[in-house]
C-alpha angles and dihedrals in degrees: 000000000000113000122253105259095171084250137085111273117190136174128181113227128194138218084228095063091257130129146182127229126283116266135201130197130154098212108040154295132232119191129194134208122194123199117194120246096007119059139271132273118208128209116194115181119189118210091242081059096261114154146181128179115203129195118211118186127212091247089051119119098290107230099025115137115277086240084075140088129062117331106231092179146358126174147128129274102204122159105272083053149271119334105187149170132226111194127221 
């Protein structure tokens, strides 16, 4: 369990064991995966818990910003748990 810094911490972690190193950041983190072939999601994660998944296809706009694409979900993590949104 990481400690609680008062900032984001955030680590990839890979099905293969490996990892990347720890960062910090007080305001917030998006990460991007790209599959081959197929499109992006985007995760973007806000330090009051605030989060959004995208969801980006090959035969999107190229070159359009990673922020964009469908949004698959959006919701809150507080501390009696998620409170989330799934759009229709």
């Amino acid at each position: 369990m990481l400690e609680n810094t008062g900032r984001l911490q955030a680590q990839l972690r890979a099905s293969s064991g490996r990892t990347s190193k720890l960062l910090k950041d007080p305001d917030g983190f998006e990460a991007v995966v790209e599959v081959p072939g197929r499109g992006a999601l985007v995760l973007s994660v806000q330090s009051g818990g605030g989060f959004s998944l995208r969801a980006r296809t090959e035969s999107d706009e190229q070159g359009q910003e990673a922020v964009g694409g469908d949004l698959v979900a959006v919701g809150v993590l507080g501390a009696e748990g998620v409170v989330s949104v799934v759009p229709e």
